[in-house]
C-alpha positions as CSV (number, residue, x, y, z in Angstrom):
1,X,-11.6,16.6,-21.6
2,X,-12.2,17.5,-17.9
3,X,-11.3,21.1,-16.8
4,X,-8.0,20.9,-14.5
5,X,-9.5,21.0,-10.8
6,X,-8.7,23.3,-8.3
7,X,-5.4,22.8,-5.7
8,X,-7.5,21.7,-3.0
9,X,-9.3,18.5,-4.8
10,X,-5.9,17.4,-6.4
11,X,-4.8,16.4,-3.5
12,X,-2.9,20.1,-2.7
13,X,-4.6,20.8,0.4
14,X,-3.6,24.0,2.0
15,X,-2.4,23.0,5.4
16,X,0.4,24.3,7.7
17,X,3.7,23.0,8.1
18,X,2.8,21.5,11.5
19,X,-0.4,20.3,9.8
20,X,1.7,19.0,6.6
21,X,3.4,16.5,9.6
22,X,1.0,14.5,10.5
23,X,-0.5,13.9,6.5
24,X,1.1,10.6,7.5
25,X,1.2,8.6,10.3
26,X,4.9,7.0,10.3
27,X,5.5,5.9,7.3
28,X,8.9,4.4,8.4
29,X,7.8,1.1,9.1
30,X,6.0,-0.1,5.9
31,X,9.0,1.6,3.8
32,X,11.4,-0.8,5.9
33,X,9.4,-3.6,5.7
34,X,8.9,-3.4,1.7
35,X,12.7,-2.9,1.5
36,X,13.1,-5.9,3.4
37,X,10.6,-7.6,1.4
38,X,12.4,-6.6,-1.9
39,X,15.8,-8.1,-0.7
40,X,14.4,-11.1,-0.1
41,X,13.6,-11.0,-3.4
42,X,17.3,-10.4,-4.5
43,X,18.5,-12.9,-2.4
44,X,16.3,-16.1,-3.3
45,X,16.4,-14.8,-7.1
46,X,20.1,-16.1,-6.6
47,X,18.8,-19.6,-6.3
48,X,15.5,-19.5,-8.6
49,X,15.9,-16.4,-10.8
50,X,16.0,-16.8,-14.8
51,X,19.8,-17.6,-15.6
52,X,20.9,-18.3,-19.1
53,X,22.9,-21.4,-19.5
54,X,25.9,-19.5,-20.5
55,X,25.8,-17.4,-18.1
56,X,29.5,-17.1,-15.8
57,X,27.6,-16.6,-12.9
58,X,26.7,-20.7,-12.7
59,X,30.5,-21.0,-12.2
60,X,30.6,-18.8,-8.5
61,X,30.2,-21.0,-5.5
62,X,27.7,-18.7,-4.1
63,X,25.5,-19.5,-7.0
64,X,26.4,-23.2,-7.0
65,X,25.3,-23.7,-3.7
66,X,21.9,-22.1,-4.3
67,X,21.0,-23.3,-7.4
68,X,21.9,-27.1,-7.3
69,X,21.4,-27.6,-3.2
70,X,18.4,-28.8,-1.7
71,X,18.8,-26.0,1.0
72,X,20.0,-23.5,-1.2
73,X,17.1,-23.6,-3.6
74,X,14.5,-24.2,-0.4
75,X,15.8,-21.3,1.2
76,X,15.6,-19.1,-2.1
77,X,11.9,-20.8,-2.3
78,X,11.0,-19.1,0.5
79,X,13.0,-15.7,0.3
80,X,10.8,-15.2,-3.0
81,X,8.0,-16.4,-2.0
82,X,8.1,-14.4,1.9
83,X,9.2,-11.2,-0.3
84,X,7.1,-10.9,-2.3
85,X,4.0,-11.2,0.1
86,X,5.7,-8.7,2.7
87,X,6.2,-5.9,-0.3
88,X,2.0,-6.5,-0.5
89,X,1.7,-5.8,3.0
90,X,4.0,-2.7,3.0
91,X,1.9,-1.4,0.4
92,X,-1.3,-2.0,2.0
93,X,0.3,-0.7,5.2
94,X,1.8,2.6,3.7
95,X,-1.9,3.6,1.9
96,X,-3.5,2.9,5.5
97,X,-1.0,5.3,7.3
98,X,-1.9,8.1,4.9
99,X,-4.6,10.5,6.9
100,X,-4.4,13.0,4.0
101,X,-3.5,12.5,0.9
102,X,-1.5,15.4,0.0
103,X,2.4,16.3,-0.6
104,X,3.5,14.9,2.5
105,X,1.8,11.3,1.2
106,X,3.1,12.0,-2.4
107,X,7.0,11.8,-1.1
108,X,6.1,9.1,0.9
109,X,5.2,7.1,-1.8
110,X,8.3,8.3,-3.9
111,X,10.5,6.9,-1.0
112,X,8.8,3.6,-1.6
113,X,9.0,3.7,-5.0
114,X,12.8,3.9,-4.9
115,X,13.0,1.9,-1.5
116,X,11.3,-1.3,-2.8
117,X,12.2,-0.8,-6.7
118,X,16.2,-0.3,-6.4
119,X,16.7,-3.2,-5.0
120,X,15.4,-5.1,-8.1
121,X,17.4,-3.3,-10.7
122,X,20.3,-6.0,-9.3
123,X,18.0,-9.4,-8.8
124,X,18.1,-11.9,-11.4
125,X,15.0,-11.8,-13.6
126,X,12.3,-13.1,-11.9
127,X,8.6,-14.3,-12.8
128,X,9.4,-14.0,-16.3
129,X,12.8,-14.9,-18.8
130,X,11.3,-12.7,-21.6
131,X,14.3,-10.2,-21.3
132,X,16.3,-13.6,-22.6
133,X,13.8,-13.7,-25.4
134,X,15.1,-9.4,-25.9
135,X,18.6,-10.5,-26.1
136,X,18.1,-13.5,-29.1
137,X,15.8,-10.7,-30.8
138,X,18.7,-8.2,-30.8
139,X,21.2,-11.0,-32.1
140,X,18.9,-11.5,-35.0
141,X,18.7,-7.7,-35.7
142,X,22.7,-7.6,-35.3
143,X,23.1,-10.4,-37.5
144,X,20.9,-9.1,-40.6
145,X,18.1,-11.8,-40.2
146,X,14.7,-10.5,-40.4
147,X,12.9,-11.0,-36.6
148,X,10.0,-11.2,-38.4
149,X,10.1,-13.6,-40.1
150,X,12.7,-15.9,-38.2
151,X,12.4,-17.0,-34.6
152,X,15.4,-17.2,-32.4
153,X,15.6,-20.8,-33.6
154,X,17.4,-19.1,-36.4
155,X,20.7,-18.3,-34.6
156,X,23.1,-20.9,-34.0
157,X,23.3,-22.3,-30.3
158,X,19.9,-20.4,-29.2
159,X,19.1,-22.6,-26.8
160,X,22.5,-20.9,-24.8
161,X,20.5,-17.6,-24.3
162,X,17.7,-18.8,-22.1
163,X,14.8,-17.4,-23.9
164,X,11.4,-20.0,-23.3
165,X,10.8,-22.1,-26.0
166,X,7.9,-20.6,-27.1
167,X,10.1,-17.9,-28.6
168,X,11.9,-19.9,-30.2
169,X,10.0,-20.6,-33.8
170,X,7.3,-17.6,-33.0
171,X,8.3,-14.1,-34.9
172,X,8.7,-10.8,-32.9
173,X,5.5,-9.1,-32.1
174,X,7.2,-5.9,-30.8
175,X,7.3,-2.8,-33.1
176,X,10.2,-0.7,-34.8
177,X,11.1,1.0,-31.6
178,X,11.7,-1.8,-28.9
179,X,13.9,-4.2,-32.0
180,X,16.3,-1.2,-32.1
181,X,16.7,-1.0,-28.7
182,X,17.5,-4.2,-28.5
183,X,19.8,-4.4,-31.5
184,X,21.9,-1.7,-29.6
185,X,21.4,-3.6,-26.4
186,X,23.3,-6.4,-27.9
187,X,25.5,-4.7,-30.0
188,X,27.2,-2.7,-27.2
189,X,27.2,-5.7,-25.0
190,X,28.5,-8.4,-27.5
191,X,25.6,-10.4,-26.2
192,X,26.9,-10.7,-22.9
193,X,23.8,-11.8,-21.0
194,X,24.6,-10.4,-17.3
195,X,25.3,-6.8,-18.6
196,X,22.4,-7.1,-21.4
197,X,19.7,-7.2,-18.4
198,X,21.3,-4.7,-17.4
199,X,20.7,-2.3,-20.5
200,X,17.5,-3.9,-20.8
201,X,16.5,-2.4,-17.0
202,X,17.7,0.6,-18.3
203,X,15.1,1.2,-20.3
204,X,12.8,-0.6,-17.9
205,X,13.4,2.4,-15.8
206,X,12.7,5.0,-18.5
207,X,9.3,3.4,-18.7
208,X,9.2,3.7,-15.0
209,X,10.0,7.1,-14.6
210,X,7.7,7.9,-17.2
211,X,4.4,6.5,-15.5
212,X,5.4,8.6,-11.9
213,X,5.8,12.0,-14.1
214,X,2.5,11.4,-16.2
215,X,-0.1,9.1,-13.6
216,X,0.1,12.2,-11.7
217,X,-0.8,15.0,-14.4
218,X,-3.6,12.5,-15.7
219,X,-4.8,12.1,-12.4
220,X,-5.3,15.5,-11.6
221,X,-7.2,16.3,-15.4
222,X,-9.9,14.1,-13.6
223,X,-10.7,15.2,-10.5
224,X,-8.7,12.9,-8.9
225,X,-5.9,12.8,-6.3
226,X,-2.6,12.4,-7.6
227,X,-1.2,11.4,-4.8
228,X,-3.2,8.3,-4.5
229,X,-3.1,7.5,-7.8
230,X,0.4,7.2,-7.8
231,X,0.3,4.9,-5.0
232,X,-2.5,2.6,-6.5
233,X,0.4,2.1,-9.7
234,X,3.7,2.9,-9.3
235,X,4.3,2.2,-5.7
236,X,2.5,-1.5,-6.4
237,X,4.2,-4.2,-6.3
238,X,2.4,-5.9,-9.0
239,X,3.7,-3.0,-11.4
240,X,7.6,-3.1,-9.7
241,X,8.4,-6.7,-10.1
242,X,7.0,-7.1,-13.4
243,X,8.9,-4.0,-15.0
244,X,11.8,-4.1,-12.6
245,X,12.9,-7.5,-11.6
246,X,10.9,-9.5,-14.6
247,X,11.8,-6.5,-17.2
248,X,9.2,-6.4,-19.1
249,X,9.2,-3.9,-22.1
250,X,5.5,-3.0,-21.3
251,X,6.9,-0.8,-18.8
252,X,8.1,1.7,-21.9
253,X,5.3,0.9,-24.0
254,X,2.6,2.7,-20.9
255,X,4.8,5.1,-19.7
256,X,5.1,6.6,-23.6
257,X,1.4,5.9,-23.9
258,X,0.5,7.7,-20.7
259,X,3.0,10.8,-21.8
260,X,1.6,11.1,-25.1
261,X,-1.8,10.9,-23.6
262,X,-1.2,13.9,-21.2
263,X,-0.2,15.9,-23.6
264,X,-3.2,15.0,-26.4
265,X,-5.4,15.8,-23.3
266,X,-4.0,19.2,-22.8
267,X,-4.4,19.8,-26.7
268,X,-0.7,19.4,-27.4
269,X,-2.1,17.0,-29.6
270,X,1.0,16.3,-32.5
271,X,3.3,15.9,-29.2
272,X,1.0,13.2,-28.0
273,X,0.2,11.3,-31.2
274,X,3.7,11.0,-31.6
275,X,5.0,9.7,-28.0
276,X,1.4,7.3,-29.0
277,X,3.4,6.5,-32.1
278,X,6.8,5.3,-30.0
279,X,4.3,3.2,-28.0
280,X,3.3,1.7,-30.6
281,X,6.3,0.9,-31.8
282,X,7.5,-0.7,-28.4
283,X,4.2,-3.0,-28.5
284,X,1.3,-2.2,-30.9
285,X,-1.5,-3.0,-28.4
286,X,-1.7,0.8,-28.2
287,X,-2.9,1.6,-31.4
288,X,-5.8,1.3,-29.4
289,X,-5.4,4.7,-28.0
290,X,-5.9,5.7,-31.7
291,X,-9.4,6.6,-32.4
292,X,-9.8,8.0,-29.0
293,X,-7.1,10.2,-29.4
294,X,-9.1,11.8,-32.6
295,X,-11.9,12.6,-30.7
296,X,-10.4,14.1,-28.3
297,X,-8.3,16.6,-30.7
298,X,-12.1,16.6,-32.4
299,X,-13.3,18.6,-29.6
300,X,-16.7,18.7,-27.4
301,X,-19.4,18.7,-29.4
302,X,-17.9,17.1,-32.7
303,X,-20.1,16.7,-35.9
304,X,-19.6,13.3,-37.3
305,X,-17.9,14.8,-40.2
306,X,-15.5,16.7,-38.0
307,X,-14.5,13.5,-35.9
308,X,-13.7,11.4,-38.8
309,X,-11.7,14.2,-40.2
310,X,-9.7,14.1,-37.1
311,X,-10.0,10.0,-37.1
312,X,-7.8,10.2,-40.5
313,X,-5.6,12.7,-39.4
314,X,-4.6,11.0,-36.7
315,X,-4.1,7.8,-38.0
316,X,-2.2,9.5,-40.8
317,X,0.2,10.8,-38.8
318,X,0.5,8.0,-36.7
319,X,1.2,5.4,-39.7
320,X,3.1,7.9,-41.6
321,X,5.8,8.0,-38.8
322,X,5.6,4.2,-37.9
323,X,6.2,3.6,-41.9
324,X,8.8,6.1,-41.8
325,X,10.5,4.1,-39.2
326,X,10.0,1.1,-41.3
327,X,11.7,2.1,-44.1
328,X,15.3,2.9,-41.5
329,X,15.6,-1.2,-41.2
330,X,13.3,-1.9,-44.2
331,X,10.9,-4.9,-42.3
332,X,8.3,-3.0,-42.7
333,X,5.3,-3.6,-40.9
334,X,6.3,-7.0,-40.0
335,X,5.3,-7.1,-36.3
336,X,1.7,-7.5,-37.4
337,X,2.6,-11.2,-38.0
338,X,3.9,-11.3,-35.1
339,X,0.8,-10.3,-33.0
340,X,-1.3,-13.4,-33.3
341,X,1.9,-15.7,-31.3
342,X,0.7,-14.2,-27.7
343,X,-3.0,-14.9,-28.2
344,X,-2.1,-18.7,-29.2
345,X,-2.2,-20.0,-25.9
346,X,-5.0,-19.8,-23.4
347,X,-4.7,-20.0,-19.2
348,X,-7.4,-20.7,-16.9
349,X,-7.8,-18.0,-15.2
350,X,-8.7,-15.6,-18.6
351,X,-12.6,-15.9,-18.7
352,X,-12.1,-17.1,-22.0
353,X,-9.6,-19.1,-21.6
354,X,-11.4,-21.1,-19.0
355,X,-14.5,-21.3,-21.2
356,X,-12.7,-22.5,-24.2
357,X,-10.4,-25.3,-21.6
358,X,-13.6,-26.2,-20.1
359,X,-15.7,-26.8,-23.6
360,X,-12.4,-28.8,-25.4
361,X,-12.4,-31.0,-21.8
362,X,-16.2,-32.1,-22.1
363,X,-15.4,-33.0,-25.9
364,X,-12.6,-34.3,-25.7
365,X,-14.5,-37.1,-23.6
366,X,-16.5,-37.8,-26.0
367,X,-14.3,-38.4,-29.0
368,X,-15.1,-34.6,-30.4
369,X,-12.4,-32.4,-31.2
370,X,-12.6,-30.0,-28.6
371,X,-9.9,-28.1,-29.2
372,X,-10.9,-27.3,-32.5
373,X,-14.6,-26.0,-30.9
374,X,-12.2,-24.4,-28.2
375,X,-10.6,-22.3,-30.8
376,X,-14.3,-21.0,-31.6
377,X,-14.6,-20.2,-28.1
378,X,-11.3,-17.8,-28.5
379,X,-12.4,-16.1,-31.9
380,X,-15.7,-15.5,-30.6
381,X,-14.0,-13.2,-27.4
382,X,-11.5,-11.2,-30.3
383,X,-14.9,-10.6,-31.9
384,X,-16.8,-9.5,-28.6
385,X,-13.5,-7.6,-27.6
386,X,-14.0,-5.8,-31.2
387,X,-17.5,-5.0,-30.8
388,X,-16.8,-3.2,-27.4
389,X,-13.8,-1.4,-28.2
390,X,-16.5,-0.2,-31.4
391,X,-19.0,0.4,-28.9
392,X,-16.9,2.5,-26.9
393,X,-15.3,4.8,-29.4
394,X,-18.6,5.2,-31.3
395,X,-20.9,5.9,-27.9
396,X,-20.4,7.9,-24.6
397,X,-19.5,11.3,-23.0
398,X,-16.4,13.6,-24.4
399,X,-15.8,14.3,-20.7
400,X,-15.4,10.7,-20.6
401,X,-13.3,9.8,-23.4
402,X,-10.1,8.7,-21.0
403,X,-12.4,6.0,-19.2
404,X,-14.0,5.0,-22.4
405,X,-10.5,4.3,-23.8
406,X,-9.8,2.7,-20.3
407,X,-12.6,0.2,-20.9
408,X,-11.9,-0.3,-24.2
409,X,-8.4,-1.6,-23.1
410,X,-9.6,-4.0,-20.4
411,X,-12.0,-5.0,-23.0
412,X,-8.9,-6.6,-24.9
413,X,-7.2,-7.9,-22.2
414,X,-10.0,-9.4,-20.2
415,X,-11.6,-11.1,-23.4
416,X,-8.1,-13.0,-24.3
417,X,-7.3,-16.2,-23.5
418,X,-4.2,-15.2,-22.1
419,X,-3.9,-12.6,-19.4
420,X,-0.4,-11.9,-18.2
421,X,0.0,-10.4,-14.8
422,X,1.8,-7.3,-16.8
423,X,-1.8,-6.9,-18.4
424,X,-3.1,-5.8,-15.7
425,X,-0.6,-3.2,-15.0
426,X,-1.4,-1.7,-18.5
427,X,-4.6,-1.3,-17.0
428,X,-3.9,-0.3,-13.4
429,X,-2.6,3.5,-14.2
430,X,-5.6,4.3,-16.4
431,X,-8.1,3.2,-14.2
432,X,-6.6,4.9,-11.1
433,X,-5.7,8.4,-13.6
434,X,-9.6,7.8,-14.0
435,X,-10.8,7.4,-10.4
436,X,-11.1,3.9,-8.5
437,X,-13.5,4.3,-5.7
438,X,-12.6,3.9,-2.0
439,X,-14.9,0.9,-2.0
440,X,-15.0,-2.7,-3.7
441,X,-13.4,-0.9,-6.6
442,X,-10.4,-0.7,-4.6
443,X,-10.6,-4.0,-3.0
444,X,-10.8,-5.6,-6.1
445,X,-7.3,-4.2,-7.0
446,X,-5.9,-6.0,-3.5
447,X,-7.3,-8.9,-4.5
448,X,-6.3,-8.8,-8.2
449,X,-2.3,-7.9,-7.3
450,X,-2.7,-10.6,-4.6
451,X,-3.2,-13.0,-6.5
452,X,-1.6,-11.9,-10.0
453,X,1.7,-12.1,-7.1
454,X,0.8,-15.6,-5.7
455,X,0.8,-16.6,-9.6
456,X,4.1,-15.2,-10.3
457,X,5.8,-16.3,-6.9
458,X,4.6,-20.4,-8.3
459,X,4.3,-20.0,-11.9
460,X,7.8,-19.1,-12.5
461,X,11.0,-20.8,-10.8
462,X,14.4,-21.8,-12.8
463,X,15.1,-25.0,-11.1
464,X,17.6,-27.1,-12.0
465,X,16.1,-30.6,-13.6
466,X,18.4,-32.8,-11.4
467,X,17.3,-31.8,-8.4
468,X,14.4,-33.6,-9.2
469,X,16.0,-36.9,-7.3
470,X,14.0,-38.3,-4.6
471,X,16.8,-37.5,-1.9
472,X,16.2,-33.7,-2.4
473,X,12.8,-34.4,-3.4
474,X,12.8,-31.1,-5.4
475,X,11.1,-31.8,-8.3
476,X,9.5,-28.8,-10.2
477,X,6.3,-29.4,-9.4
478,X,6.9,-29.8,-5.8
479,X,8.8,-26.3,-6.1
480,X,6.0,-24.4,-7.5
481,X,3.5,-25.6,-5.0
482,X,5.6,-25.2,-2.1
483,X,6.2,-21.4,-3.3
484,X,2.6,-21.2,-4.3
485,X,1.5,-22.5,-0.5
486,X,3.9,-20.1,1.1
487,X,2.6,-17.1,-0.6
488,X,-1.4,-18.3,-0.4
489,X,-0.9,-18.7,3.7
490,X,0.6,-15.2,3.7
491,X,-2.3,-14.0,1.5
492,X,-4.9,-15.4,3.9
493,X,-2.9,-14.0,6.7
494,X,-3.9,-10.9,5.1
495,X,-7.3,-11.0,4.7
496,X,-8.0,-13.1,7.5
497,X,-5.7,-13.0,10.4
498,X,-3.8,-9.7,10.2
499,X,-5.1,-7.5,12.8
500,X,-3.8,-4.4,10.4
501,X,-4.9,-5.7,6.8
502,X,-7.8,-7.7,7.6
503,X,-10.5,-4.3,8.0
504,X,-9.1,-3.4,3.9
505,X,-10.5,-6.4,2.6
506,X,-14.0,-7.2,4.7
507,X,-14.6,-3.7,6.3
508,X,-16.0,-0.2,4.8
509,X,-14.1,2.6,6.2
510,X,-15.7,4.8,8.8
511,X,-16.8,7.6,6.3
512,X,-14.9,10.3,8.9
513,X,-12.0,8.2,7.9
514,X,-12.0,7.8,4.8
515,X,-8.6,9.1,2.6
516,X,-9.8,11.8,-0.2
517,X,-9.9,10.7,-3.7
């Protein structure tokens, strides 16, 4: 692991007071505008936010009006769609008003943090309805039915809690940790949806909290500013509406990860393994963090012998705690069952998901099963992905271990067929705690949340079927696009038009202006 730099190079510059001032350049404006960006998204989730059908807030007028008018559900369109564009641009905006990025630029960002994200602790979920998918899982675990075995199919009148369908038959793919929660989640709210999300943001928040503690510390083990590595994540938008107002449990599963990653780092290496461990249990992907962990309580310089010593250990105490868990609701190491129902589906824009779509279309014209071929096509990435997650525990620097283990990650997601725009914001905090460049690394990150935020904006709307009539002319379809056209003109204001943004996306900065990394 990389020695701890000095003050200076963490982003601690020694300045004066007067100096300390100017760090950044007004950073009023962008924190208003995000606010205002992140109301908007409060507002129009009123009209196209995930409601469950039993919900009592269909029966206020407010809500009526919204959700079952033509204008109510165009203006909430556009509220989403407008908000979520203008929290982009106040992100932008706040990293380009940074001269220096020291303390001064670190509470700026917490400001923003808590400016943009409080707002979305009281929208209705958004982008996503998989915190309905939570609530069924807890009513299973309340009711003595194994979630591993059963989907939510299993419960009488499931349809009422709103989860997608696709949760419906598929078993739970979370770990011990995260079905607890949401068995007490349930259990305290009697399955009361409105107050459930609540809960469930709750522990959003934890994760939350978690990832501005730890990106820091991680940052600063590497040589790189914490200040503006904190920005890059937590201060996103990308990362705030999919753990704040879509709830995502991925937010607990990274902030635990990152934690107990600080503190193997810093050879407080049974502390780490087991905050690893609770990761795990949210959402296994991170038994990934696994073998890299050993080698880094290995040590520099490692004899084989000595790393798979440390290999076992760790994966002893890791599995001896998760089966320990286990045995507290007795379902054992069900969940692993449950991991193959997110990898059934592919999406286009997953490199191998568009491979595998574009190989079943061509066969499909020509009486072949493509589909079947197509399926190939996805076990042929989970072997790749395998192979360089091997490659990259087995081969590299120790001083590298933490980008290795980065790699290895993105490795998984970027060879799925699926990619969910809360992927990438697994990724985003290790890749920032591990140095992305002032140049088209960064750029690449703009582009990727811009259009990760586009996706969400059009991919995900609750609108009524029955305003599908052709007097209101608001069929689904014709919703998505018109929120996906709103947000893609915004985008290209951006990068195009913007006499602010523009120079981010097509521009080098002058190297005398250049922030410190």
């Amino acid at each position: 692991m990389t020695v701890p730099v000095p003050a200076q190079k963490a982003g601690k510059p020694a300045l004066s007071a007067d100096a300390a001032l100017s760090e950044v350049d007004n950073a009023r404006s962008p924190l208003i505008a995000g606010f205002v960006g992140s109301m908007f998204l409060v507002i129009g989730s009123l009209g196209v936010g995930w409601l469950a059908p039993v919900s009592e807030l269909r029966r206020l007028p407010l809500f009526i009006w919204m959700r079952t008018e033509g204008v109510g559900v165009s203006i909430s369109i556009v509220l989403v769609a407008v908000g979520g564009m203008l929290l982009i641009r106040a992100w932008l905006r706040l990293g380009q008003r940074v001269r220096v990025w020291g303390l001064e630029a670190r509470k700026a960002t917490l400001r923003a943090i808590l400016a943009w994200g409080l707002p979305m602790v009281f929208t209705i979920p958004l982008f996503s309805r998989d915190v309905y998918a939570y609530i069924g899982q807890g009513r299973l675990m309340v009711e003595k039915i194994n979630p591993y075995e059963n989907g939510i199919s299993a419960l009488p009148n499931y349809f009422q809690l709103g989860a997608d369908k696709m949760w419906t038959e598929a078993p739970v793919p979370y770990g011990q940790l995260f079905l607890w929660i949401e068995q007490f989640v349930v259990w305290v709210t009697n399955v009361q949806p409105e107050a459930s999300i609540m809960l469930f943001r709750l522990v959003a928040l934890v994760g939350v909290a978690l990832c501005v503690v730890y990106i820091p510390k991680l940052a600063e083990l590497h040589g790189v500013n914490p200040h503006r590595a904190l920005w890059l994540t937590a201060a996103n938008p990308l990362f705030l509406t999919n753990f704040i107002a879509s709830i995502h449990n991925d937010s607990l599963m990274i902030g635990l990860a990152l934690a107990g990653l600080y503190y193997c780092a810093t050879r407080r290496v049974i502390r780490g393994i087991l905050l690893v461990t609770l990761s795990i249990s949210v959402k296994p992907i991170t038994v990934v963090f696994l073998p890299f962990i050993g080698l880094l309580w290995a040590g520099k310089g490692a004899s084989w012998p000595r790393r798979i010593l440390f290999w076992f250990l760790t994966a002893a105490l890791s599995l001896g705690v998760l089966y320990a868990m286990s045995l507290f609701n007795g379902y054992g190491f069900g969940w692993i069952k449950g991991l193959s129902a997110p990898g059934s589906v592919a999406i286009w824009y997953a490199p191998t998901g568009l491979i595998g779509l574009i190989v079943a279309s061509i066969l499909n014209v020509f009486g072949v099963d493509g589909w079947g071929v197509a399926q190939w096509v996805y076990d042929a990435g989970k072997v790749l992905m395998v192979g360089a997650v091997g490659w990259l525990v087995f081969r590299g620097d120790y001083d590298r271990l933490i980008r290795r283990l980065t790699l290895a990650f993105a490795a998984i997601v970027v060879l799925s067929p699926m990619i969910q725009s809360w992927y990438v914001v697994w990724l985003l905090p290790l890749f920032a705690v591990t140095g992305i460049r002032n140049d088209w690394q960064v750029k690449a990150v703009y582009f990727v949340v811009a259009f990760f935020m586009i996706y969400g904006i059009s991919d995900q709307l609750d609108v009524f079927p029955y305003l599908q009539s052709e007097d209101l002319g608001l069929a689904l379809t014709l919703a998505r696009n018109a929120a996906a056209i709103i947000a893609l003109l915004f985008a290209v204001y951006l990068i195009f038009v913007d006499p602010k943004t523009k120079s981010l996306f097509r521009k080098r900065d002058l190297p005398g202006l250049r922030p410190i990394i």
